[in-house]
N, CA and C of each residue as an Amber inpcrd file, in Angstrom:
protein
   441
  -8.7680000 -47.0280000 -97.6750000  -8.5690000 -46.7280000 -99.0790000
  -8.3430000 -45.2180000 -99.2460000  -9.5270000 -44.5040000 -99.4460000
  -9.5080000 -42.7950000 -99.2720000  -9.8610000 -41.9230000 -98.7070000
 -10.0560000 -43.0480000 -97.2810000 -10.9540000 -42.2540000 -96.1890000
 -12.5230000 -41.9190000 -96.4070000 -13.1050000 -42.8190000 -97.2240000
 -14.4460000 -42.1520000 -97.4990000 -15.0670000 -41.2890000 -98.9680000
 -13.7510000 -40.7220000 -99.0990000 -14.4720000 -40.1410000-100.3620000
 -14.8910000 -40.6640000-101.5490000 -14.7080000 -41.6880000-101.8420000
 -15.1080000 -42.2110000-103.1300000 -16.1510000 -44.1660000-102.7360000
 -17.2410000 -44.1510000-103.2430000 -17.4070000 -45.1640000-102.7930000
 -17.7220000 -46.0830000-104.0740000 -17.8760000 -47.4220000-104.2350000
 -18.2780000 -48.0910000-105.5520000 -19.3120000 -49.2920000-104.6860000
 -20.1880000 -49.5580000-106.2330000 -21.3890000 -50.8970000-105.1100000
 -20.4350000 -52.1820000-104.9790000 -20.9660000 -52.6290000-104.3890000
 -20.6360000 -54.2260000-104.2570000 -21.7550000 -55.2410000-104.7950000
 -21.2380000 -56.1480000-105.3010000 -22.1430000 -56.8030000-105.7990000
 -23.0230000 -57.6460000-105.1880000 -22.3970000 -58.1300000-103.8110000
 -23.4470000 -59.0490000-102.7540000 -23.5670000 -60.3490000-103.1670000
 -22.7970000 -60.9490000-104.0880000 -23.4120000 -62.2300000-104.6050000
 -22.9670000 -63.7790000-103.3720000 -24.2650000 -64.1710000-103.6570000
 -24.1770000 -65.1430000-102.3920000 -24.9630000 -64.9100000-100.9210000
 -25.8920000 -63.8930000-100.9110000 -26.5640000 -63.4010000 -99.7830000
 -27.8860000 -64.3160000-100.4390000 -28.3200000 -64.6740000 -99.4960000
 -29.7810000 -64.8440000 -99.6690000 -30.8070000 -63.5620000 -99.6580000
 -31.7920000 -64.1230000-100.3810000 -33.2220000 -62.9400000-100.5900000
 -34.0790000 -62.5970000 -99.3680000 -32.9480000 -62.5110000 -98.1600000
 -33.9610000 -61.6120000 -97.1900000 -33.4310000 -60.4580000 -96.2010000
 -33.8600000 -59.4730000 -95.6050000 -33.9380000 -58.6640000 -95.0560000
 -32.2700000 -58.7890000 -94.0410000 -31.4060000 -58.0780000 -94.3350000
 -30.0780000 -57.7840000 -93.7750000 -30.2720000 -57.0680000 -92.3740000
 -30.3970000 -57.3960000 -91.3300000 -30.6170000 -56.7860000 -89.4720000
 -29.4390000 -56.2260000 -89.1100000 -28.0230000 -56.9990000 -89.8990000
 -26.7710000 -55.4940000 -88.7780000 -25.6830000 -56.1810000 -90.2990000
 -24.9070000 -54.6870000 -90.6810000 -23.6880000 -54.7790000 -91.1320000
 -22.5990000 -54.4430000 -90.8190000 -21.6330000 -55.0280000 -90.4490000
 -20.4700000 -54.6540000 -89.8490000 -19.2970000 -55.0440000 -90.6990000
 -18.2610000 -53.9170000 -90.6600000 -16.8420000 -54.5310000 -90.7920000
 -16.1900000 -54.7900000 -90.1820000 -15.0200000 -55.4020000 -90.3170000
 -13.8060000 -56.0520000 -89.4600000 -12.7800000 -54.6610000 -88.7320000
 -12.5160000 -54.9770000 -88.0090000 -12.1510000 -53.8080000 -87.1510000
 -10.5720000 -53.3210000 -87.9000000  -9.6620000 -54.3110000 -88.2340000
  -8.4930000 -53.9890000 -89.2690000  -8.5190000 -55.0500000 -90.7570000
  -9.1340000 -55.8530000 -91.1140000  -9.1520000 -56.2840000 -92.2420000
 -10.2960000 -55.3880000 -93.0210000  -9.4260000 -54.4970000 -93.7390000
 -10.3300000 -53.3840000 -94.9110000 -11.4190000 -54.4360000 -96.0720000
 -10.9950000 -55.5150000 -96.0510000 -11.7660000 -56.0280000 -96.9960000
 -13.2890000 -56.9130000 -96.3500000 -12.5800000 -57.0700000 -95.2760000
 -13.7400000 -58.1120000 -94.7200000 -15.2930000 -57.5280000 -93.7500000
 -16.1750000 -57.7090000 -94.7130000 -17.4580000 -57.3770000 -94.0840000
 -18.6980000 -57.9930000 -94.0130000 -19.3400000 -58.3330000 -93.0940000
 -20.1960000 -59.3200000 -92.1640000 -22.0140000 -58.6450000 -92.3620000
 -22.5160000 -59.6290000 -92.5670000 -24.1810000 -58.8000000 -92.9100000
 -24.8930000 -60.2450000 -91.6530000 -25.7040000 -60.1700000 -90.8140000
 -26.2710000 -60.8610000 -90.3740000 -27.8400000 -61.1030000 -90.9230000
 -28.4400000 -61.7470000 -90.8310000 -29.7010000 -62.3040000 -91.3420000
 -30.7710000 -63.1230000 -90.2590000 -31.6270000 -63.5700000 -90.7610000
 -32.7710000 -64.6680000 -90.3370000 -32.3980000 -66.0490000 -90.5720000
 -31.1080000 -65.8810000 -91.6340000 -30.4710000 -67.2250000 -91.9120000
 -29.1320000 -67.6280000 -91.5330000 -28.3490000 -66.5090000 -90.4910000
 -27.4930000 -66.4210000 -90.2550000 -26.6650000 -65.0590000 -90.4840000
 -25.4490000 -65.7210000 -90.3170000 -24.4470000 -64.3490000 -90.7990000
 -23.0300000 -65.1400000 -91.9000000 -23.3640000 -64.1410000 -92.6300000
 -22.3720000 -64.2380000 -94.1480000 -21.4680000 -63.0560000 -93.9470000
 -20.3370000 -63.7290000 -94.5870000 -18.9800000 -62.7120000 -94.3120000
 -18.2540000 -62.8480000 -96.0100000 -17.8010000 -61.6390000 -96.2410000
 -17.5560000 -61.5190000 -98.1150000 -15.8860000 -60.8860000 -97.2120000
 -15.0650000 -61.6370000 -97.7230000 -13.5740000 -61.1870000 -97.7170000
 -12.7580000 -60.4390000 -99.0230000 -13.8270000 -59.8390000 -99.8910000
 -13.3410000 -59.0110000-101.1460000 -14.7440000 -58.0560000-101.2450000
 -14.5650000 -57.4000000 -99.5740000 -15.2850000 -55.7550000 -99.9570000
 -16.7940000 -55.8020000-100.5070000 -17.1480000 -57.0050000 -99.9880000
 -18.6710000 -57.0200000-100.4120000 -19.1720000 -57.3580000-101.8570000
 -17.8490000 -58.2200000-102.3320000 -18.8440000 -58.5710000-104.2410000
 -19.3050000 -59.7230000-103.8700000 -18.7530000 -60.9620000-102.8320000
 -18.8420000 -62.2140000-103.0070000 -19.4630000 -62.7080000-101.4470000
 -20.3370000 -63.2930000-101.0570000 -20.6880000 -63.8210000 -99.5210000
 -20.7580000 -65.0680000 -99.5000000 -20.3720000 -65.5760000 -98.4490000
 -20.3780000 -66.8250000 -98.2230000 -20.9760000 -67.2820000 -96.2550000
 -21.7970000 -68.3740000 -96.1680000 -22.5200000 -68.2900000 -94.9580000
 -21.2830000 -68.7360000 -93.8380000 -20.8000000 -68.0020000 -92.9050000
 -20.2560000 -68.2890000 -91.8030000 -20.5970000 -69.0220000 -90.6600000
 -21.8040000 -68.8780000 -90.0390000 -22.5220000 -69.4640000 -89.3450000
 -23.3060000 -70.3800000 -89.7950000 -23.7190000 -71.5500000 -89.0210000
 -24.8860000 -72.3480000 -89.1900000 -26.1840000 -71.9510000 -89.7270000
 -27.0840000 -72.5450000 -90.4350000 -28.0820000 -71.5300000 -90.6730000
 -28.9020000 -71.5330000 -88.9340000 -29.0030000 -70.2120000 -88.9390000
 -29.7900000 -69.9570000 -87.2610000 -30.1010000 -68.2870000 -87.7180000
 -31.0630000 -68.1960000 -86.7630000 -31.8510000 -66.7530000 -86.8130000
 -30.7110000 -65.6450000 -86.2710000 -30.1570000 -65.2810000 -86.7850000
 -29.6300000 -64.4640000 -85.9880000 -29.6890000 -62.8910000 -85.6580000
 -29.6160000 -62.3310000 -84.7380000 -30.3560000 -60.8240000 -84.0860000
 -29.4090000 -59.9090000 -84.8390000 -27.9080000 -60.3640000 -84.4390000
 -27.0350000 -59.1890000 -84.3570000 -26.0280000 -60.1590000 -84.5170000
 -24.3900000 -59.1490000 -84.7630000 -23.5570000 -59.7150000 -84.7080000
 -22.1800000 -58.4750000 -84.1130000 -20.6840000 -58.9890000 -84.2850000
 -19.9960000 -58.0840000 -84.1650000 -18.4740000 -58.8000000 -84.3870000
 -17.9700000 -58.3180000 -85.2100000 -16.3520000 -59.1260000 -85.0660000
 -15.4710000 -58.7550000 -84.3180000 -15.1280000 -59.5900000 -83.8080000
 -13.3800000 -59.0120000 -83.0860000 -12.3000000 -59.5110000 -83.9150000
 -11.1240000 -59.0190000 -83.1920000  -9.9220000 -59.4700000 -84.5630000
  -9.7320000 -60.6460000 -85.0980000 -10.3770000 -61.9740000 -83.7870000
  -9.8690000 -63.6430000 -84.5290000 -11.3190000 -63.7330000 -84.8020000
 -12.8450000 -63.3470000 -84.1550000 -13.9030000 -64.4260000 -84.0130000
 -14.9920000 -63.2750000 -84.1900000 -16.2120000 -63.9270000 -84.1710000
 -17.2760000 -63.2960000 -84.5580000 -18.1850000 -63.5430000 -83.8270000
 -18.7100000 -62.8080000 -83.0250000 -19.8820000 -62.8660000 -81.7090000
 -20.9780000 -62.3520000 -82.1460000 -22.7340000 -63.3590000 -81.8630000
 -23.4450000 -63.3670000 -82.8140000 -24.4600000 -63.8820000 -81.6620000
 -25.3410000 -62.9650000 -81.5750000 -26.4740000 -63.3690000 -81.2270000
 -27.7160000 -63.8240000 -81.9360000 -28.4960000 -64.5850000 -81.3070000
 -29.2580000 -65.5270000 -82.3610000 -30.5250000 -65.7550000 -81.3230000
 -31.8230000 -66.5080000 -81.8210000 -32.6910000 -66.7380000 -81.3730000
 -33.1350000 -68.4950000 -82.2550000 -33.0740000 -69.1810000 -80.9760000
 -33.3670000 -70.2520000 -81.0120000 -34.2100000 -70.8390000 -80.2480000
 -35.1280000 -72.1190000 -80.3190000 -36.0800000 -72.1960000 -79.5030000
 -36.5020000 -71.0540000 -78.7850000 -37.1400000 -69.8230000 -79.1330000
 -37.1830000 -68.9390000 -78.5550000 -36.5300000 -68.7330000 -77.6010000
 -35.4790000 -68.6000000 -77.7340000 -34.7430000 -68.2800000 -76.2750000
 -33.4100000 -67.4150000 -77.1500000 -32.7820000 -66.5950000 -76.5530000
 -32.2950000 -66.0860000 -77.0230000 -30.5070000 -66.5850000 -76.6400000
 -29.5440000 -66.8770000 -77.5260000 -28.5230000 -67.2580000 -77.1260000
 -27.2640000 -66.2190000 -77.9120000 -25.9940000 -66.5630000 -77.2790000
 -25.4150000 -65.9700000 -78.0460000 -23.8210000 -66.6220000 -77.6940000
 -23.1210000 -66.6000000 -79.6140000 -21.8540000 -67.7130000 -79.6340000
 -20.7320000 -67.1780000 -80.0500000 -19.4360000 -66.8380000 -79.3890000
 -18.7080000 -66.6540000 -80.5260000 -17.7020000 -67.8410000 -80.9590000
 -17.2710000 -67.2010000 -81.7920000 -17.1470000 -68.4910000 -83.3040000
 -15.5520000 -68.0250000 -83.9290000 -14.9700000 -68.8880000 -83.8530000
 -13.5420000 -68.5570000 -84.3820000 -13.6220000 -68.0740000 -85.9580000
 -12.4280000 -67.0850000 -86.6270000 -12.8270000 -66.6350000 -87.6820000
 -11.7600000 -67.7500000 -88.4820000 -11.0410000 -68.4930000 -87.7040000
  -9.9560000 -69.2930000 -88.8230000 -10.8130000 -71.2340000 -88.4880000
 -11.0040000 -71.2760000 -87.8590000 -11.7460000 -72.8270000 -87.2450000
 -13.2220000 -72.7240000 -87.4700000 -13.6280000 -71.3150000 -87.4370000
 -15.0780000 -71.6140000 -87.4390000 -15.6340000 -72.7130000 -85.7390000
 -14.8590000 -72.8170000 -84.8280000 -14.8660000 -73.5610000 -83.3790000
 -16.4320000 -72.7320000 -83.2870000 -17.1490000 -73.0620000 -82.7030000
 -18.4630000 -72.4740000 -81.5070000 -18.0730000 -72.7370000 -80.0480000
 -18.3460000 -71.3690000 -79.7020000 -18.1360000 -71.3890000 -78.4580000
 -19.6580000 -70.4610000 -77.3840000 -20.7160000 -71.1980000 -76.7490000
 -21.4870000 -71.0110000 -76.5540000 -21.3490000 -70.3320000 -75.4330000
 -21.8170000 -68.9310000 -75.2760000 -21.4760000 -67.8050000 -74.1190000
 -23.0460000 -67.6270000 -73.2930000 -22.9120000 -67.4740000 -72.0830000
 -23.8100000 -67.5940000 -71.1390000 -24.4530000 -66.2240000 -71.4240000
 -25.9970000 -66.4960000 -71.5730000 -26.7230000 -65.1790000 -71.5760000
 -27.3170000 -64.9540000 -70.3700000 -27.1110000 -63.6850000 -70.1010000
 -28.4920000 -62.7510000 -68.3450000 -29.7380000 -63.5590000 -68.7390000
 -29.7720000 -63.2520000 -67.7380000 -31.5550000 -63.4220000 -67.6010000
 -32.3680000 -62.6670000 -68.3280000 -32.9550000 -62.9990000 -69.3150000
 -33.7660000 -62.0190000 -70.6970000 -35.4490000 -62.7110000 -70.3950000
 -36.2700000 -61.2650000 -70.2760000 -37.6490000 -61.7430000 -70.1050000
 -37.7520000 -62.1240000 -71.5890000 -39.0040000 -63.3470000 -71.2270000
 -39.4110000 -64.0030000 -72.7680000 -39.3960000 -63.8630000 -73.7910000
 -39.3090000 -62.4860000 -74.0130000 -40.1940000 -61.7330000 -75.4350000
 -38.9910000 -61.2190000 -75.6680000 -38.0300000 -61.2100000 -74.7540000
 -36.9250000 -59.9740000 -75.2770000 -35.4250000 -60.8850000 -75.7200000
 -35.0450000 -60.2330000 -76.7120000 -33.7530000 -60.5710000 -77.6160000
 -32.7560000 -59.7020000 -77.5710000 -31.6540000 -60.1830000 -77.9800000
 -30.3210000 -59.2130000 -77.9760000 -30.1710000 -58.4620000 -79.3670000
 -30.2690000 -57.2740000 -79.4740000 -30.4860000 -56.6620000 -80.5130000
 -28.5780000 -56.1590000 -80.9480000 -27.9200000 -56.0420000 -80.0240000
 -26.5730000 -54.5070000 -80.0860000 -25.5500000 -55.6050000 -79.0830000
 -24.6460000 -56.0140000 -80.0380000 -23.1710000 -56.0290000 -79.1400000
 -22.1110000 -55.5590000 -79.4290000 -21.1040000 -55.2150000 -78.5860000
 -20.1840000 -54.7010000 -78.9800000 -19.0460000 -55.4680000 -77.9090000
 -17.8400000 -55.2650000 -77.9880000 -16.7160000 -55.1770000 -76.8060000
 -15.4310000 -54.3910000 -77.1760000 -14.8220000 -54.6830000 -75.7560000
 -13.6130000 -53.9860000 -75.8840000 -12.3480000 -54.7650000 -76.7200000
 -12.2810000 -53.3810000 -77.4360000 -10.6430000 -53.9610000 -78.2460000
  -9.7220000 -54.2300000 -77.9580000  -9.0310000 -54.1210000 -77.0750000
  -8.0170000 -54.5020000 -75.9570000  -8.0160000 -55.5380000 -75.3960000
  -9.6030000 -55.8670000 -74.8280000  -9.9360000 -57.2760000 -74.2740000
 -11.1240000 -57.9550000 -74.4040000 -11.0890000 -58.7640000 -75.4720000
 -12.2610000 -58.9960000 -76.3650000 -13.0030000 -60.1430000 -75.1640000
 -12.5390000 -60.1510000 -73.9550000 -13.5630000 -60.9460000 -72.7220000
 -14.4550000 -60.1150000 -72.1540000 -14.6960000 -58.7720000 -72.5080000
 -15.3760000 -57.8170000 -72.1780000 -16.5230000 -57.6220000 -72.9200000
 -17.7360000 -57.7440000 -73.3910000 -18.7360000 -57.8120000 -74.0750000
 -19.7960000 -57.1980000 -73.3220000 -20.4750000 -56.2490000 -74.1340000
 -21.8800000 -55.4230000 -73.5360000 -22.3960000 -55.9810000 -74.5970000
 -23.9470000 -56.0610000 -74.3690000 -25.1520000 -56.4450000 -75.1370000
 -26.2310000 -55.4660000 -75.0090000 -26.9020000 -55.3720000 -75.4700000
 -28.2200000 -53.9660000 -75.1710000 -29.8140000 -55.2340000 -75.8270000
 -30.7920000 -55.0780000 -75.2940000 -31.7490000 -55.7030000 -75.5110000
 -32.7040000 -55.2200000 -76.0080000 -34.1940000 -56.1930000 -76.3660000
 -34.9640000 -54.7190000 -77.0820000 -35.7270000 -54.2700000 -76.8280000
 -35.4100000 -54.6440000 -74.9250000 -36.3570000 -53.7330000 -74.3900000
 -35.8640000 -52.5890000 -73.7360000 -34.1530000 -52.6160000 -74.0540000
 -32.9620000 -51.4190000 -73.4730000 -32.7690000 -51.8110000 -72.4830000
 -32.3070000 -52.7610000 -71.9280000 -31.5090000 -53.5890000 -70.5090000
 -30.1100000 -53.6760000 -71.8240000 -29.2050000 -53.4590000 -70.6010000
 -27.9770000 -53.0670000 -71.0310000 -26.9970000 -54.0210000 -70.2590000
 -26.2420000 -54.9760000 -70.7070000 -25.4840000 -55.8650000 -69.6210000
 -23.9090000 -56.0550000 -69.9610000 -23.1850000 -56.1770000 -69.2290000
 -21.9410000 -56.0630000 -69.5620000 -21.2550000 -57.6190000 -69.2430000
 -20.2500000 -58.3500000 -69.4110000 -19.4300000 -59.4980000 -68.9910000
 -17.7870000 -58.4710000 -69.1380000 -17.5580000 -59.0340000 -67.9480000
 -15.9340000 -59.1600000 -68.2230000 -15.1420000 -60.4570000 -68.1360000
 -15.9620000 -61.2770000 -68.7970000 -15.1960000 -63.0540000 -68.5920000
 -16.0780000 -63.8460000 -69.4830000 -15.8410000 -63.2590000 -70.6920000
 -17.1140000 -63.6150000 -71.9550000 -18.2070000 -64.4640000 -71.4720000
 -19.0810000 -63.8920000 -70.7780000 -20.2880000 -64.4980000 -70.2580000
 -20.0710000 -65.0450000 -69.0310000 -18.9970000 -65.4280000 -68.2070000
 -19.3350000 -65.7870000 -66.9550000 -20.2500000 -65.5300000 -66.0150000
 -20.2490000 -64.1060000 -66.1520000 -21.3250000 -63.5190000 -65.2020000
 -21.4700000 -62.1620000 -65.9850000 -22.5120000 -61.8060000 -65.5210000
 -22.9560000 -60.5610000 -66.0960000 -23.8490000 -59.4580000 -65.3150000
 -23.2140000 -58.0370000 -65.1960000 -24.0070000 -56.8280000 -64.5010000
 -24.8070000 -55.9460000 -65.4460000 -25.9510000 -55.6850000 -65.0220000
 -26.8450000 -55.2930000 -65.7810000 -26.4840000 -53.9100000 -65.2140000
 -26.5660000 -52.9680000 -66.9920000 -25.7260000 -51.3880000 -66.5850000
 -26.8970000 -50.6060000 -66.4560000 -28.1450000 -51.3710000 -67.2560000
 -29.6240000 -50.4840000 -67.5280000 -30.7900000 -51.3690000 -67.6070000
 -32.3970000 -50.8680000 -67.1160000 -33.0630000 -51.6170000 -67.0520000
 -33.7560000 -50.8160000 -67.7850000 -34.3730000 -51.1210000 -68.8170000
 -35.5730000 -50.3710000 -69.4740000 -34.9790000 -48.9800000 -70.3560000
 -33.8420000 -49.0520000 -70.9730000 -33.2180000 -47.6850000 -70.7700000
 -32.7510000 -46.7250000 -69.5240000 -32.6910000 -47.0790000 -68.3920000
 -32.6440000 -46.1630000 -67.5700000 -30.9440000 -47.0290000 -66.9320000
 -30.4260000 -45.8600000 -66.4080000 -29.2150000 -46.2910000 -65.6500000
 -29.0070000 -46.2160000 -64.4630000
């Protein structure tokens, strides 16, 4: 729009009454922006006045869009999983998680823009893991914070 300088609220309508864990926008759709929750993740395609639930209701940690789909980590049966999800089908596509001690969840994902089969995750205990084959396998970059 103006690069920043001018901002206006959004109205949010359609979020549920609890605590918002990650907000993200769409990497080239200016309008479209993603709030994750305890009840999921809701995506408003008019700049944040209007939300609507994208995901199933599920706990979810974190999230992150790429240009077609939306990769979303979640905690289920305590275990921590993570799906991405077409942004035109809404398809699930269930991606293989590392080995995560009990207690620990995926807090931070991100990937590469170029090649959205590339996905790092960060945990919350700071183990840092990377895929280059959306979850096939995965190298752990950090254990504990450390590299």
């Amino acid at each position: 729009m103006n690069d920043g300088k001018t901002w206006s609220p959004s109205q949010l309508n359609g979020l549920p009454q609890t605590a918002a864990r990650t907000i993200v926008a769409h990497p080239t759709d200016e309008n479209m922006v993603g709030i994750s929750t305890a009840e999921g993740v809701f995506i408003s395609r008019d700049n944040g006045n209007t939300f609507e639930r994208f995901t199933r209701k599920i706990d979810t940690t974190t999230f992150m869009f790429q240009e077609k789909s939306v990769v979303f980590a979640a905690v289920e049966n305590d275990q921590s999983i993570l799906i991405k999800q077409s942004l035109d089908t809404k398809h699930e596509e269930v991606l293989a998680v590392p080995p995560l001690d009990e207690k620990d969840h995926i807090m931070y994902i991100t990937s590469n823009p170029a090649n959205d089969k590339e996905i790092v995750i960060v945990t919350m205990n700071g183990d840092i893991f990377m895929t280059k084959n959306n979850g096939g396998s995965w190298t752990k970059l950090a254990s504990e914070g450390e590299i």
